[in-house]
C-alpha positions as CSV (number, residue, x, y, z in Angstrom):
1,X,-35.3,49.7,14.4
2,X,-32.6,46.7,14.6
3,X,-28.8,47.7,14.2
4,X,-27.5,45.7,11.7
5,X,-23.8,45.7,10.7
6,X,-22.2,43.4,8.1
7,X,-18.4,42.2,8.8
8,X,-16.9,41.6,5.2
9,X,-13.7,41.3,3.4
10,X,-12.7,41.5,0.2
11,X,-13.1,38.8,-2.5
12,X,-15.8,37.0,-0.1
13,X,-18.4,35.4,-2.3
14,X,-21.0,34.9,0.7
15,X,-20.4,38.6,2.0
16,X,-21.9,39.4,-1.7
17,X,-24.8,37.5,-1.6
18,X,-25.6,38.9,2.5
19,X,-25.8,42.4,1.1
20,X,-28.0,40.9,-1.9
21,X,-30.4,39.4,0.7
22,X,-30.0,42.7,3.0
23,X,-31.1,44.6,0.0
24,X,-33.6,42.2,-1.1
25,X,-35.4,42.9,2.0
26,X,-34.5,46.8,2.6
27,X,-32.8,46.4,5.8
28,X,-30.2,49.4,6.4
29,X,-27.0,48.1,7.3
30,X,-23.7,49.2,8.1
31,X,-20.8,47.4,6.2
32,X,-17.3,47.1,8.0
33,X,-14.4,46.0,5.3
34,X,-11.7,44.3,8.2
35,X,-9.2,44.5,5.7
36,X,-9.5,48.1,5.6
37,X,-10.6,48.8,9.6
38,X,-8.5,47.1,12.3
39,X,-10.3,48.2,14.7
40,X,-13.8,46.2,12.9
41,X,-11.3,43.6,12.6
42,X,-9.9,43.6,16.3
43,X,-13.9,43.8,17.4
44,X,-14.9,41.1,15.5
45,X,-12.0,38.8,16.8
46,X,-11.8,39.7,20.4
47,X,-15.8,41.0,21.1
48,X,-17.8,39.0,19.0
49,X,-15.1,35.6,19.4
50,X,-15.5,35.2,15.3
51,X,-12.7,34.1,12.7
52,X,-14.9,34.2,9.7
53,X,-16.8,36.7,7.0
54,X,-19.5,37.5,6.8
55,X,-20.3,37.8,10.2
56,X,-23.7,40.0,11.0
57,X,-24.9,41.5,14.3
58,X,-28.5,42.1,14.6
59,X,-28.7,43.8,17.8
60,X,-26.9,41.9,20.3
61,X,-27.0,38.9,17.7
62,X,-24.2,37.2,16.6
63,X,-23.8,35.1,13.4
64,X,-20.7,34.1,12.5
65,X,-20.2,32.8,8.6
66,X,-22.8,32.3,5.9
67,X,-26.4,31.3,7.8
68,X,-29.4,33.0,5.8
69,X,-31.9,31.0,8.2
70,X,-30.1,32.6,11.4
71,X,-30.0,35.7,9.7
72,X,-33.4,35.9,8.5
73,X,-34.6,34.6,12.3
74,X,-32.7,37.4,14.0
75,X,-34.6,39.8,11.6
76,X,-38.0,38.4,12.2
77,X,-38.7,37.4,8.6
């Protein structure tokens, strides 16, 4: 099973319409508001070197900003 965790912030139009595809497609994910968690936020600035939301890991997959063709590669779909 892939780990998938979703990097969102508040009033972020494309972060809504990532979970509607995650849902969509049943794939458990694991949401991290970085407006509410600075330590999500630290990680997703100093780790994963992104500056945007959403930003989605799949495993050891990085997509930074709103890419439903990366996403749904890194899923296999």
């Amino acid at each position: 099973m892939r780990q998938v965790t979703l990097y969102t912030q508040p009033d972020c139009p494309p972060c809504e319409v990532v979970k509607l595809f995650l849902k969509e497609y049943k794939i458990d994910y694991i949401e991290k508001n970085i407006k509410e968690d600075n330590g999500a936020r630290d990680y997703l600035i100093t780790q994963l070197k992104s500056y945007s939301t959403p930003t989605i890991t799949v495993d050891e997959t990085t997509i930074s900003g709103f890419d439903l063709e990366s996403l749904k590669a890194a899923l296999n779909l």
